[in-house]
N, C-alpha and C positions, 0 to 999 in steps of 0.2 A: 504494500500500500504506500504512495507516494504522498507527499506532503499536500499536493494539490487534490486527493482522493475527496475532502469532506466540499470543497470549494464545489466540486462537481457533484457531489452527490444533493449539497445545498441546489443547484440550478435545476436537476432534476424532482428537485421536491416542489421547487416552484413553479415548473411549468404544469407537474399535475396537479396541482393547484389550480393554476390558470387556465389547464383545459378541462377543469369541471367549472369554471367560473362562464366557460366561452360555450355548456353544453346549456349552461342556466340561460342565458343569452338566448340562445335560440330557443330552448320552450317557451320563455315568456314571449318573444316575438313571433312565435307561429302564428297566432292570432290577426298579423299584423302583415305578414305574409313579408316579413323582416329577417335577416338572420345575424351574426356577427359581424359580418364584413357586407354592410348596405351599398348598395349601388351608387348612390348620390347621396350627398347631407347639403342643406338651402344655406350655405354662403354667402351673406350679402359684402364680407369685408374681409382683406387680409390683416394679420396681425401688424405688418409693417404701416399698414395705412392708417389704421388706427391712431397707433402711435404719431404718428406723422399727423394726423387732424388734431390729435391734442396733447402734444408737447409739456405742458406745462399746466398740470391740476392741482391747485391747492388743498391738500391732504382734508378729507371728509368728503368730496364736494360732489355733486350727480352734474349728466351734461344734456341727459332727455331723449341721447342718441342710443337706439337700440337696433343691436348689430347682430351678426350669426358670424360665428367664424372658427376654423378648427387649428388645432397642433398637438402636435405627440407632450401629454404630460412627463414631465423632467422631473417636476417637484410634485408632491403631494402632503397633503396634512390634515388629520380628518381631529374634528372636536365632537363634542357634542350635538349642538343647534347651528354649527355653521364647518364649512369644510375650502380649504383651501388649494388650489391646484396649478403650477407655472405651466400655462402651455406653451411650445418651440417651434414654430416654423423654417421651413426648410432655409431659409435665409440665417438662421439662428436666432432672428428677435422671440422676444417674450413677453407674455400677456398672464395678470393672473386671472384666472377665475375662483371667483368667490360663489359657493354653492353653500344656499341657509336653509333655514325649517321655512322660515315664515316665507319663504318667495315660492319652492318648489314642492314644498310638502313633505310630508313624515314617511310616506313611502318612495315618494323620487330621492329623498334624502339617503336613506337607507340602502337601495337602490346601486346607489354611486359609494356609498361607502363598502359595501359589498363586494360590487362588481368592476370599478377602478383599477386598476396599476399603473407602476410607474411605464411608460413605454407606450402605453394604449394611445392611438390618436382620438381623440375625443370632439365632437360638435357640441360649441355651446351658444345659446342665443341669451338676449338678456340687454342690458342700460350700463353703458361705459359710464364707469365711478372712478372715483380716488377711494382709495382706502384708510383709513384711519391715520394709517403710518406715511399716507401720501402716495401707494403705487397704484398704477392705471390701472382700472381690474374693470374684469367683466364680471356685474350680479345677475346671476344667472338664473335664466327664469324659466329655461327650457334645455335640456342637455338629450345626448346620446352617444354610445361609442361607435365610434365611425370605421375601426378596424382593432381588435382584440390582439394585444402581444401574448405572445406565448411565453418569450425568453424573458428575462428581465434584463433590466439595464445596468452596464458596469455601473460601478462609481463614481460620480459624476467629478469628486472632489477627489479625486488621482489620475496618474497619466497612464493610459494605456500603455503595455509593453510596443515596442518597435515593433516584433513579430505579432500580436495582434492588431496593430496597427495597419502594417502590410498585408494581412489576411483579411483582414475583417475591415475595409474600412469605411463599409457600411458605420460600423461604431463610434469610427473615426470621428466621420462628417458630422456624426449625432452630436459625440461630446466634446468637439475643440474647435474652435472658435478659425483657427489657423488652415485650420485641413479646407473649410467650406471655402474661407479667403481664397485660396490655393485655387482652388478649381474657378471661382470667379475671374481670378489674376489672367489663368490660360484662357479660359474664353475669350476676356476683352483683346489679349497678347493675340487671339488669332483675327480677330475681327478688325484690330489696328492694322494686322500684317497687310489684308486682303484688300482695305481700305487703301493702304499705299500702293498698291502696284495698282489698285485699279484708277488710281489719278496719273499712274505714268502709263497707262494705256495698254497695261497686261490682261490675259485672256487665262482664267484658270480652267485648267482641262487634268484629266485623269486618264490615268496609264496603268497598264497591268502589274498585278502584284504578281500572279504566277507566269513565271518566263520559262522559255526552254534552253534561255543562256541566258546567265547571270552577269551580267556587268552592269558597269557607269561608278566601281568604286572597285579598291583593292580589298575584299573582305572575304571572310570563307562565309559560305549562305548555309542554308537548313534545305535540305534535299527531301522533296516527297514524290508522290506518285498519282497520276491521274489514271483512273479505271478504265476512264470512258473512252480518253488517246493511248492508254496503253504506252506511256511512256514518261520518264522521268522529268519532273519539273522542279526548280526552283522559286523557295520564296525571295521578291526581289530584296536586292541589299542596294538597289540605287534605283531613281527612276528616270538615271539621264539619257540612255541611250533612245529611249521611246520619245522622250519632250524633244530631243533631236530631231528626230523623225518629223515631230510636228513641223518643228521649224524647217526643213527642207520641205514641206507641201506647203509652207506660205502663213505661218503663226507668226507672224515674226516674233514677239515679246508671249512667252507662257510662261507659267507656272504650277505649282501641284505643292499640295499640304495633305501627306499621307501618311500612309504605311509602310517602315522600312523594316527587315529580318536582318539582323545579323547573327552567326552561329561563334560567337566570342566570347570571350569574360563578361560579367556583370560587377561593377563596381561601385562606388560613390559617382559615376562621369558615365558613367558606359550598359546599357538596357540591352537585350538580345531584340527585344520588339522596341520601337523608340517611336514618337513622331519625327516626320522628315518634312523638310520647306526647299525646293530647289526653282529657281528660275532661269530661261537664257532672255535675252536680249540683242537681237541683231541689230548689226555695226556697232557694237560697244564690242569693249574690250575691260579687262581686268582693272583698268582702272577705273571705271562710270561704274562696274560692277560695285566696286567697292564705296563706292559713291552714295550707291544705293541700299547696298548692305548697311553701310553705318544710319540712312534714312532710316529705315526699316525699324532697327533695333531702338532707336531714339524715339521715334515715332510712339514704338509699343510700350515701353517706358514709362512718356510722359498720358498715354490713354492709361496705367495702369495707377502711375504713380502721382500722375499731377504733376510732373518734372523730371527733367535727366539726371538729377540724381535721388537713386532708389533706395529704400534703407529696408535693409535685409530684414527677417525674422528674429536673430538675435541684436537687434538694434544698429548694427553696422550702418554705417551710411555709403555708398560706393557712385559715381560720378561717371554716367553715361555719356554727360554732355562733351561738346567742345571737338575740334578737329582732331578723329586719330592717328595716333604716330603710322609711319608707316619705316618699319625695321627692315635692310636686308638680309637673308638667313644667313649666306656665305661671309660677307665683314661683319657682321655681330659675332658670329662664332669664331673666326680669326679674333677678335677683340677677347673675347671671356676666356678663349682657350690660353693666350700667349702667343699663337702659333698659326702662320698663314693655313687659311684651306681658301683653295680655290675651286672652281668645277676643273683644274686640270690635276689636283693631285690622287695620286694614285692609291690604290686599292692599299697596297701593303703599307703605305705614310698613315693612311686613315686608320688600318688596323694597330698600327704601333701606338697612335693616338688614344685609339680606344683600349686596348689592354693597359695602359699606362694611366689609365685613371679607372679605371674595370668595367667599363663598357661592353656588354657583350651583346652580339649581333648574331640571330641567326644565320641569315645566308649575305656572305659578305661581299654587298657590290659598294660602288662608290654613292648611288644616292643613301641607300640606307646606311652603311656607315656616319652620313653624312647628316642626316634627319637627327639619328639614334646622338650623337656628337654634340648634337643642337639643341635637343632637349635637353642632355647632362648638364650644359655649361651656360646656355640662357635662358630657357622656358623656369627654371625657378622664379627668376627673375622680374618677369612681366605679369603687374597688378594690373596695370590700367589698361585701357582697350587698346590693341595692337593690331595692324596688321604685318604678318610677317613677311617681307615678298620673294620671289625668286628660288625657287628651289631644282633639285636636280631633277635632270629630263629621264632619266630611269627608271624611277620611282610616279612619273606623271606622263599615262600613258598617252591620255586625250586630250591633252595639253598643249599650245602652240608653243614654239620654239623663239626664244625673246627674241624679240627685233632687234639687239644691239650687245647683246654679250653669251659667247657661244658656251653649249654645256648646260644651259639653263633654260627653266620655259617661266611664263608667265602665268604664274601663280602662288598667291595667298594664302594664307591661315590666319584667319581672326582669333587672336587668343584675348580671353576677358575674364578675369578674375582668377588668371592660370591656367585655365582649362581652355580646348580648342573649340570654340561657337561655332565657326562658319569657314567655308573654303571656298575661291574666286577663281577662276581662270581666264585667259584669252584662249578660247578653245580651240581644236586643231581642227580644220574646217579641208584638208587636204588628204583626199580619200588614201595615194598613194603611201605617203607619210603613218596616215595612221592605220594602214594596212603592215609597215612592216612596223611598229611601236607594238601590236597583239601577238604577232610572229615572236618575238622577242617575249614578249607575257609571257607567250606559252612555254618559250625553252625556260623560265624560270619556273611555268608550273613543273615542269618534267625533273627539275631538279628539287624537288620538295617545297615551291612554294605555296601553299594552300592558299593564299590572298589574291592569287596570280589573277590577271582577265583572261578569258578564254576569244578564243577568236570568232569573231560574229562576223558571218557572210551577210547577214539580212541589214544589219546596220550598216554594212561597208557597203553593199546595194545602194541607200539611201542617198548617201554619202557623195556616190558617185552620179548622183541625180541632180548634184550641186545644193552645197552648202553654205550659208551666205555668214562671212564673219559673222561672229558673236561674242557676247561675253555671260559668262556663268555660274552661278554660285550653287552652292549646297550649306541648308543653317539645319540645327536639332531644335524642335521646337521644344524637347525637353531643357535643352543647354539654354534655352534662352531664358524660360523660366528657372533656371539656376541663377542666373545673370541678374536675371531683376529680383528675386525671393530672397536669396544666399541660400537655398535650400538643396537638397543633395536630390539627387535624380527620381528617386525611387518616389521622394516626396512629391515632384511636379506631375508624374505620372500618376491619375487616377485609382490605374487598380493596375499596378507592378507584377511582374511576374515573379512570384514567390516557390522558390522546391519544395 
């Protein structure tokens, strides 16, 4: 028998409890042709409106206003002649209702003292009052339960564990004030997003989550199988290669606010399922990209926060506003290391690099040597919104090749608060080029790299249909809400995927 054995055996005693109290419920509403859970209860008001029409009642006072309106009881406290109940709506406001002899009678009285709990969503009608002690209460003239709980409700006055919190957070939402914020934060954060591209004259369109080749990102995917084609498919880990497509039939500017799978770690930063924000933009290039990307983020910000700068869950205050730096990855890293790296030095200069500070790299080419290098010696470094530019052509397969210094393509990584938000390209728009950049993928998939792109005929079709410059990003709409919350990943995503 474990410590937690009577805690369970206590919940079990209370819900059969509760399911003879939900079996009383339904004989006395036969009659009525009612049962536990009514179809409809006569709402004339929500709890929030209420509040909001009368602000400010001076403790005793009546207003003549008589309302109907429901929420799950939190609090309850039954006396004698009169009984007391906090109802919660989904927003988390609260209303009390005051249930007495003299208003409802000796049997409705008894009734609700009986057949009450905490948890039950309850309809109550009746005359908005202040109460004695001054809170807004509903005297209630008329009541009924609008859906009978079974379980009962944690504690209101403790914090859930993390692991019921990720499980359960139905419970969540019920009992913490932060969780419900949370979910409101990402709503507005997606509805700023859509709002801004739709004043720069984007088209949001959707693209398949199951493919029969996996690319538009170097990630290993989650492999399943369709019945009905009889053949192996991937969940996507990118949705760039399809928005491409778009854009060679004539989209010019799209976007997509989806579903991404990746088959990786789960960390504080990192979800196997995440949401994903990717747009292109033709005749832009990774610079307007970035342009827009910093829009974006500021934008969603100031709809969440009232201002670019956002102050965290534990009271941090952090500073979205203002023009971001824009760091080169290759001289920042010569600078923090001591030690030139150019895109011309070599494999074995980069590996002596990294064993000499203990950097260790899977499969050793010169961009990831070089990424892996970059991280060690500056990404500690970078609090405030960055973009990082230029990295090696190795590691960036759909990537244009810079216009002005060889070895390197054009592209970014927005790092904010440490962690990587968003990534920009000037995309490779030259079927040939990016014909032998997949060639090349694949000798590294054949050499153990699981991340590798596989080579897509149907996309290099496309391609070859002509492709009209662009410029492209990809944002986590989870990292974004990290960025504005300070909260850890698992927290911005709703319902986490839990082992």
């Amino acid at each position: 028998m474990t410590d937690e054995t009577p805690e369970f055996e206590d919940i079990a005693e209370q819900k059969a409890v509760r399911l003879q109290k939900r079996a009383r419920l339904i004989q006395d509403a036969e009659t009525a042709g009612e049962g536990a859970y009514p179809v409809s209860v006569p709402i004339t008001s929500t709890i929030a409106e209420v509040r909001a029409k009368f602000p400010e009642l001076s403790a005793d006072s009546s207003t003549g206003d008589v309302v109907g309106l429901a929420g799950r009881v939190v609090f309850s406290r039954n006396t004698g002649k009169l009984c007391f109940a906090s109802l919660q709506a989904g927003d988390g406001s609260r209303i009390q209702a005051m249930v007495s002899l003299d208003q409802v009678g000796e049997e409705s009285l008894e009734r609700w003292k009986d057949l009450v709990d905490l948890g039950d969503f309850v309809f109550v009608s009746g005359e908005v009052i202040s109460s004695r002690r001054g809170e807004l209460s509903i005297l209630v003239a008329d009541w009924k339960i609008a859906s009978k709980a079974l379980m009962p409700l944690p504690n209101l006055h403790s914090e859930l564990s993390d692991e019921t919190r990720m499980r359960q957070r139905y419970l969540d939402l019920i009992t913490r004030d932060q969780a419900r914020k949370t979910v409101v934060a990402r709503a507005t954060t997606v509805a700023s997003l859509r709002s801004t591209f739709t004043s720069h004259g984007f088209l949001e369109v959707e693209t398949p989550m199951l493919q029969t080749i996996h690319g538009g990102a170097s990630a290993r995917p989650f492999v399943t199988h369709s019945n009905a084609f009889d053949t192996e498919l991937f969940l996507r880990i990118a949705p760039e290669l399809f928005l491409k497509r778009a854009v060679v039939g004539g989209l010019e500017r799209v976007f997509e606010i989806n579903r991404n799978f990746r088959n990786e770690g789960a960390d504080s930063t990192h979800s196997p399922e995440f949401a994903m924000l990717e747009a292109y933009q033709s005749y832009g290039d990774y610079h307007s990209i970035a342009d827009l990307t910093q829009e974006l983020v500021q934008n969603a910000a100031f709809a969440v926060a009232g201002s670019h700068v956002v102050t965290w869950a534990d009271g941090t205050e952090f500073d979205l506003g203002g023009e971001w730096a824009r760091l080169p990855m290759y001289s920042s890293l010569s600078e923090a290391a001591g030690v030139e790296v150019t895109p011309q030095s070599t494999v074995p200069e980069l590996e002596a690099l990294a064993a000499k500070v203990g950097v260790e790299v899977k499969l050793s080419t010169h961009g990831k040597l070089v990424e892996e290098l970059w991280e060690h010696f500056v990404k500690p470094g970078l609090t405030a919104p960055t973009f990082v530019m230029d990295f090696p052509v190795d590691t960036s397969p759909l990537v244009r090749d810079h216009r002005s210094i060889a070895g390197v393509v054009e592209k970014w990584d927005l790092y904010v608060r440490g962690f990587e938000l968003a990534t920009g390209y000037s995309e490779l728009v030259d079927p040939v080029i990016q014909r032998e950049r997949f060639v090349e993928q694949a000798k590294q998939g054949a050499r153990g790299d699981d991340e590798a792109m596989r080579l897509d005929e149907e996309f290099l079709r496309a391609m070859e249909h002509g492709m009209p410059p662009m410029g492209g990003m990809g944002m986590g709409i989870d990292r974004l809400l990290m960025a504005i919350t300070g909260l850890g990943i698992r927290e911005t995503i709703l319902f986490p995927l839990v082992k």
